[in-house]
Structure formats: structure tokens, C-alpha cells
TORKOL-4160 file (C-alpha; in steps of 0.2 Angstrom, whole numbers, padded with zeros to 4 digits, m for minus):
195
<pt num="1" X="m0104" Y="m0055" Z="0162"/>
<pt num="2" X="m0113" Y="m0038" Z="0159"/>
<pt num="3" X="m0098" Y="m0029" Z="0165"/>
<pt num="4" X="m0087" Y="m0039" Z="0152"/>
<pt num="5" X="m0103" Y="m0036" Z="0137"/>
<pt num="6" X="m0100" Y="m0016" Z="0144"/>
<pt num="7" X="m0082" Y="m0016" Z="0141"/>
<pt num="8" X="m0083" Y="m0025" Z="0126"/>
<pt num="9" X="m0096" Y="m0013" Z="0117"/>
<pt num="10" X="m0085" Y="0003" Z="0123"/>
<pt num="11" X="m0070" Y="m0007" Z="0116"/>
<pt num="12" X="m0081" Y="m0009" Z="0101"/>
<pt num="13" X="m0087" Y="0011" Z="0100"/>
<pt num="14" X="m0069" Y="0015" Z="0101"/>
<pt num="15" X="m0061" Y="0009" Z="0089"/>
<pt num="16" X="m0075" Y="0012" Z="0077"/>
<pt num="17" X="m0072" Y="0032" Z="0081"/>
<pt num="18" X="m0054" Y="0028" Z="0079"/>
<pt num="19" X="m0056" Y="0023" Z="0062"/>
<pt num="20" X="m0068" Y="0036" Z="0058"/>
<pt num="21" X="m0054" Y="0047" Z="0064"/>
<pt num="22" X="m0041" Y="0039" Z="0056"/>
<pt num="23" X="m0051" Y="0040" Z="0038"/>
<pt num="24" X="m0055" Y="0059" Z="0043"/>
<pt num="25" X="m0037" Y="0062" Z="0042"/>
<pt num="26" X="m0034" Y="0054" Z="0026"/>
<pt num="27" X="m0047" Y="0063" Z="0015"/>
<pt num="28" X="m0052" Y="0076" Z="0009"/>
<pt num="29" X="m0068" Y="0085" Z="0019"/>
<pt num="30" X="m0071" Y="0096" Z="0002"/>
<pt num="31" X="m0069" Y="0086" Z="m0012"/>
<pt num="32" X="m0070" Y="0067" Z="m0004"/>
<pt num="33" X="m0052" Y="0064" Z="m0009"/>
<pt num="34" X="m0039" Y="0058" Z="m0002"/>
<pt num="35" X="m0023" Y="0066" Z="0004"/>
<pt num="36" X="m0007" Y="0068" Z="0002"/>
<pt num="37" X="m0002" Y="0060" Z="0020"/>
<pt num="38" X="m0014" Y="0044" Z="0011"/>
<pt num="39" X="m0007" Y="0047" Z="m0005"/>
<pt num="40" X="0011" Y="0048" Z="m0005"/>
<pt num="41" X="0013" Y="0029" Z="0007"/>
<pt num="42" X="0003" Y="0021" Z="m0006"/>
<pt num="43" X="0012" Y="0028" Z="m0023"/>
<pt num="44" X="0026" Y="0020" Z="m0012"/>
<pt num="45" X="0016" Y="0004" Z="m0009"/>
<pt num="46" X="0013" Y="0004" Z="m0025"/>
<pt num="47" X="0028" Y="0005" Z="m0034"/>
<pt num="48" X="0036" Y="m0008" Z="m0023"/>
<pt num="49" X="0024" Y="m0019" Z="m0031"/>
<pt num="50" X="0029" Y="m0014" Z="m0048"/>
<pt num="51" X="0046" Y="m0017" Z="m0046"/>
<pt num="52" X="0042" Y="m0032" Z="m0038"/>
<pt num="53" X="0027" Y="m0038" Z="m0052"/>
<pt num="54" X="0034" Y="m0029" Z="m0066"/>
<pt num="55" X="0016" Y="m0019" Z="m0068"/>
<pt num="56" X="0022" Y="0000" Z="m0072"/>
<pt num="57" X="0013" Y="0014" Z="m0062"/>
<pt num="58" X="0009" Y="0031" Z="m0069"/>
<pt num="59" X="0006" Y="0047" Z="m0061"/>
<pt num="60" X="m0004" Y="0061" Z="m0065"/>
<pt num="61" X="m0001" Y="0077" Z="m0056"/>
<pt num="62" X="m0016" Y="0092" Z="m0059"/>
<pt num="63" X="m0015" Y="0109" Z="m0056"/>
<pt num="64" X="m0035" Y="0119" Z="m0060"/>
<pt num="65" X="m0031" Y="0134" Z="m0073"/>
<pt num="66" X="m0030" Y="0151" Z="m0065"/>
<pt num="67" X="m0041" Y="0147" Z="m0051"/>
<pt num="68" X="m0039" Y="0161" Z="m0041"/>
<pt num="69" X="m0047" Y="0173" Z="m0054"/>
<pt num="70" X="m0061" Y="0160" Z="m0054"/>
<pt num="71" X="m0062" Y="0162" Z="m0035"/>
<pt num="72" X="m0059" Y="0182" Z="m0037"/>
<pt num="73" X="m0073" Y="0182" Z="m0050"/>
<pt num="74" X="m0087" Y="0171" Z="m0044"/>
<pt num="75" X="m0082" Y="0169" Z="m0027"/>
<pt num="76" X="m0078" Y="0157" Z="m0013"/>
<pt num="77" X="m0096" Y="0147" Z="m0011"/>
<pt num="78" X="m0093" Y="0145" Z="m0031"/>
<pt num="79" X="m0074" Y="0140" Z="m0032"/>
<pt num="80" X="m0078" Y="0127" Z="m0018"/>
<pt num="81" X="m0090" Y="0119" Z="m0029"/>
<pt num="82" X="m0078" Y="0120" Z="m0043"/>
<pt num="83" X="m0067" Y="0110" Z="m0032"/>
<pt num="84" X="m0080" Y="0096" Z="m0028"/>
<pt num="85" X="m0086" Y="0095" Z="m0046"/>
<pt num="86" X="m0066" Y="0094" Z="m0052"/>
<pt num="87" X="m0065" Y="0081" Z="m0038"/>
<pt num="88" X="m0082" Y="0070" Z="m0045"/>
<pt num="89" X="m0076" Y="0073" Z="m0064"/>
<pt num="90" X="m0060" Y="0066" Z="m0061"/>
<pt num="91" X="m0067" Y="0050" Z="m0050"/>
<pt num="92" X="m0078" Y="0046" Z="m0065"/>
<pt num="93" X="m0063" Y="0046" Z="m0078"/>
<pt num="94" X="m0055" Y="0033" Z="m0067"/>
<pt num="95" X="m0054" Y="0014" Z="m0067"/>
<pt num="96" X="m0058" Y="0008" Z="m0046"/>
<pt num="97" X="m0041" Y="0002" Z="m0044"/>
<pt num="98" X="m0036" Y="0021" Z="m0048"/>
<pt num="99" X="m0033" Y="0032" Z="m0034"/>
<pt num="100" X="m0035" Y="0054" Z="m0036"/>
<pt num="101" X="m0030" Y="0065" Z="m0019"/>
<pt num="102" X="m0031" Y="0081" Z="m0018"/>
<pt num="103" X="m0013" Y="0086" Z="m0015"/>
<pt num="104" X="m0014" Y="0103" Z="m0009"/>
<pt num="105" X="m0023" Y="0119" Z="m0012"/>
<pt num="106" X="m0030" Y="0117" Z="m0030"/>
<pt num="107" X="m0016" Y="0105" Z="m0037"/>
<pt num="108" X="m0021" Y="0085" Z="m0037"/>
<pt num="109" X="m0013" Y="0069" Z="m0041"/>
<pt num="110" X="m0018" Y="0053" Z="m0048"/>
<pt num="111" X="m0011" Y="0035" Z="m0046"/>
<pt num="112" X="m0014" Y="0024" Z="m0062"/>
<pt num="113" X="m0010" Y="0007" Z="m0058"/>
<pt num="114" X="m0005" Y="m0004" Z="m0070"/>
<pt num="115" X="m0005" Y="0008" Z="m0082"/>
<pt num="116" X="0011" Y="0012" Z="m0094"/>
<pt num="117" X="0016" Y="0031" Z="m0101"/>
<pt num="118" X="0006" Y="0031" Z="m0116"/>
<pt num="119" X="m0007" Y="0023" Z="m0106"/>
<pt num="120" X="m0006" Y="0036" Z="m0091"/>
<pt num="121" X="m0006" Y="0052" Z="m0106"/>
<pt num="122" X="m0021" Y="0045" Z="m0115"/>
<pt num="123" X="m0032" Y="0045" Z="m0096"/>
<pt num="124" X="m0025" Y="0064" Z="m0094"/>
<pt num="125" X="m0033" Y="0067" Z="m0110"/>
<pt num="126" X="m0049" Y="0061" Z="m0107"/>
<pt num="127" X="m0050" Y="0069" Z="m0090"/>
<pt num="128" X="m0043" Y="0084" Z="m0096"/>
<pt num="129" X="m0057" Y="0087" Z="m0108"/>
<pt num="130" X="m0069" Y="0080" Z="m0096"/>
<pt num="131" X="m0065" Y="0095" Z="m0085"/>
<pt num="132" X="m0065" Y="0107" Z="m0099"/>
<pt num="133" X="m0083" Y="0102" Z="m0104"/>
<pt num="134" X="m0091" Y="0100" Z="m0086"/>
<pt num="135" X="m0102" Y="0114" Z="m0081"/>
<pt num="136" X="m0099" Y="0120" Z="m0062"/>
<pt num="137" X="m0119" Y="0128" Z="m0056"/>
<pt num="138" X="m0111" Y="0144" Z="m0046"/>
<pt num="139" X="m0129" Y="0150" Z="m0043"/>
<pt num="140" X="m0146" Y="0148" Z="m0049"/>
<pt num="141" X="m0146" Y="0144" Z="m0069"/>
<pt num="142" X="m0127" Y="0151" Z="m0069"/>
<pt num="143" X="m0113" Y="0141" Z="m0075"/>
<pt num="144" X="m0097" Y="0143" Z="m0078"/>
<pt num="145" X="m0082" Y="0129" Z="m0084"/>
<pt num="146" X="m0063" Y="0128" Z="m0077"/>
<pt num="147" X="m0050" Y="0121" Z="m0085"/>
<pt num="148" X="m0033" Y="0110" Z="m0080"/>
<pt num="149" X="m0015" Y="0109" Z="m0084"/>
<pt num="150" X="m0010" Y="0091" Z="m0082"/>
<pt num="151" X="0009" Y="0083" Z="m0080"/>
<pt num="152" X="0012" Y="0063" Z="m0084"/>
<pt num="153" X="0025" Y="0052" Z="m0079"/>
<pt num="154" X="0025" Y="0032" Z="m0078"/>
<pt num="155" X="0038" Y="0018" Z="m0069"/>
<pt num="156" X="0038" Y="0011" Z="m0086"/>
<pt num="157" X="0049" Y="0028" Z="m0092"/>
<pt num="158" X="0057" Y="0037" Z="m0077"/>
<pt num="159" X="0060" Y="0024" Z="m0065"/>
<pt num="160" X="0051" Y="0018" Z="m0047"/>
<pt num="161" X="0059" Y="0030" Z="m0036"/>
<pt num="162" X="0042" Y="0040" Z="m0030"/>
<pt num="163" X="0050" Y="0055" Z="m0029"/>
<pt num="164" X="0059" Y="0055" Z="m0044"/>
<pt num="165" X="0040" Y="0052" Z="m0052"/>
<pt num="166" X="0032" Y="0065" Z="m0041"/>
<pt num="167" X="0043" Y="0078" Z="m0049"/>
<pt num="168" X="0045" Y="0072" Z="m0065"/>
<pt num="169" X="0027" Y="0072" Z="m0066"/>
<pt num="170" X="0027" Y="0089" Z="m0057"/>
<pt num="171" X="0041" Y="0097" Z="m0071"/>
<pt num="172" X="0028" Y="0091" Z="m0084"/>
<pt num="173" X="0013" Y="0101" Z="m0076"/>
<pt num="174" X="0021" Y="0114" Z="m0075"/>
<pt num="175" X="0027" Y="0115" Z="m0093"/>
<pt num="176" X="0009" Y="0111" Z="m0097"/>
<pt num="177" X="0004" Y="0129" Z="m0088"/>
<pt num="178" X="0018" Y="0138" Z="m0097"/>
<pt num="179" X="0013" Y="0131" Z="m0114"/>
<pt num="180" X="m0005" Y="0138" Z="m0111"/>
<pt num="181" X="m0015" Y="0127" Z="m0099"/>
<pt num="182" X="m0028" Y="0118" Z="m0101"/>
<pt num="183" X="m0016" Y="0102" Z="m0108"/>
<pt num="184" X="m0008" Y="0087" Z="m0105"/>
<pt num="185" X="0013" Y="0084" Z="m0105"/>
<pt num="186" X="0024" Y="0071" Z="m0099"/>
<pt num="187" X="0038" Y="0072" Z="m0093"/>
<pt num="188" X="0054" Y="0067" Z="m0106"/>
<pt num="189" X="0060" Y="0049" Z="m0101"/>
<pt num="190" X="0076" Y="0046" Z="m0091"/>
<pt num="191" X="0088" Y="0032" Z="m0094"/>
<pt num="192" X="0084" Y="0018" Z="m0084"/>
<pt num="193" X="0102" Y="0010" Z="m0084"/>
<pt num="194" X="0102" Y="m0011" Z="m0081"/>
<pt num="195" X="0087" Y="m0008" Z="m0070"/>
């Protein structure tokens, strides 16, 4: 019997790391988001269901404004604060069936469920100018603000193809960036044929 309690509790302590490895994997360590290997599974998840249900999905794709010059300027320690108060500004703008990952390098994505185009654009807007007014503490009693460009697409306008919505969210970041930063576009609708 206490050779069967031993391997139970090893059986136990394993899998318990292996779901702390699993979630390791998924997230983040900097900012607490997920990641795009999370990420991209459950936009797809999530826009079977909105075929499915008939619930749109937007997506928000995020790119922080010149960041490289904030790193040159104030440094690494700072820019990684930047990040994690980026990362906490954009978690309180959300609803808690929202999802924000941290795609790669200083560009993140959001998953709005249920959430329409016009929807999906007003939420930018807010976090957008919820970035802009957040200072980031890059030393004792210094501060200084980053900004973000933002791109928006919805299932509701450019279908439920995720990567047809990763890119058309993707075109209208970057057309936010040429257009001067620090602003929110979306992406021009597509025909959506019969459905």
C-alpha cells in the first residue's frame, strides 16, 4: 500500500510540473502574456465557434511606436518595464473573456470575442489612449510614456479564415505606422460572398 501511495504522489508531482511546463511554454516570462504558439490555436478555436454560433470575432494586432529608440535612449532595464507596463495596460482595457499575447518582439495581438468591427475599433481606442497616458517609472522619480500603432479587423467584415484576419489586421497596423503612429485603423472590408 505505501508503495502504491509513493507512486501515486510521484504521479501526482509529475504531472503537476508538466503543466507548469506546459503553461511556461505558452506565456510570456516578461510581460505575463501569452504567446503566439497559445495564441494562434485559440483565434482558430475561436472562430470555429463563430462560424458555428454566429458571434463575430475581432482582432487587434499592436505594434509599440519606435521602440528601439526608447530602448537606445533609456535603456534595456527600462524598455523591459515598458513592455510589462504595455502588457498590464492593455490587460485592464480588456473584458476576462478577452485574450492579449505577446506575438513577437514588441508587436502583440488581441482576441475580442464576441466583439463586431466597430466594436473591436472602439476597444483599440481606448487602449490605444490608455497606452499614450500611462507613465512607465525608468528610474527613480523618472518617467517616460510610449505610444502604439494598432491595426483592426473582425469575422463580422473580413471573414473567419484566421489568416486571412491575422493579416488583414496586420495590413491595417501597418498603415497605422505609416500614417503617423500612435493610432488605430482597420482593415477595409472584403466581400464575404453567400457565406
Amino acid at each position: 500500500a505505501s508503495r502504491i501511495a509513493e507512486q501515486l504522489a510521484l504521479s501526482m508531482a509529475n504531472l503537476r510540473l508538466m503543466r507548469r511546463m506546459e503553461n511556461q511554454a505558452m506565456t510570456d516570462p516578461l510581460t505575463g502574456l501569452v504567446n503566439a504558439r497559445f495564441f494562434d490555436p485559440l483565434v482558430e478555436k475561436e472562430l470555429a465557434a463563430a462560424r458555428r454560433d454566429g458571434q463575430p470575432v475581432g482582432v487587434l494586432m499592436l505594434d509599440l511606436d519606435k521602440f528601439k529608440d526608447f530602448n537606445d535612449t533609456h535603456g534595456h532595464p527600462a524598455g523591459d518595464e515598458a513592455l510589462r507596463s504595455f502588457a498590464r495596460t492593455v490587460r485592464g482595457t480588456l473584458r476576462e473573456s478577452d485574450t492579449a499575447a505577446r506575438y513577437g518582439g514588441e508587436e502583440f495581438a488581441v482576441l475580442l470575442r464576441n466583439t463586431d468591427l466597430a466594436s473591436a475599433r472602439t476597444v483599440a481606442e481606448k487602449m490605444r489612449a490608455a497606452i499614450e497616458l500611462t507613465p512607465i517609472e525608468i528610474g527613480p522619480n523618472r518617467f517616460a510614456r510610449i505610444s502604439a500603432s494598432i491595426g483592426v479587423a473582425a469575422s463580422d467584415a473580413h471573414g473567419t479564415d484566421r489568416m486571412q484576419l491575422m493579416r488583414l489586421a496586420d495590413g491595417a497596423l501597418y498603415q497605422a505606422k505609416g500614417s503617423g503612429r500612435n493610432t488605430v485603423r482597420t482593415a477595409p472590408a472584403v466581400d464575404l460572398g453567400d457565406g
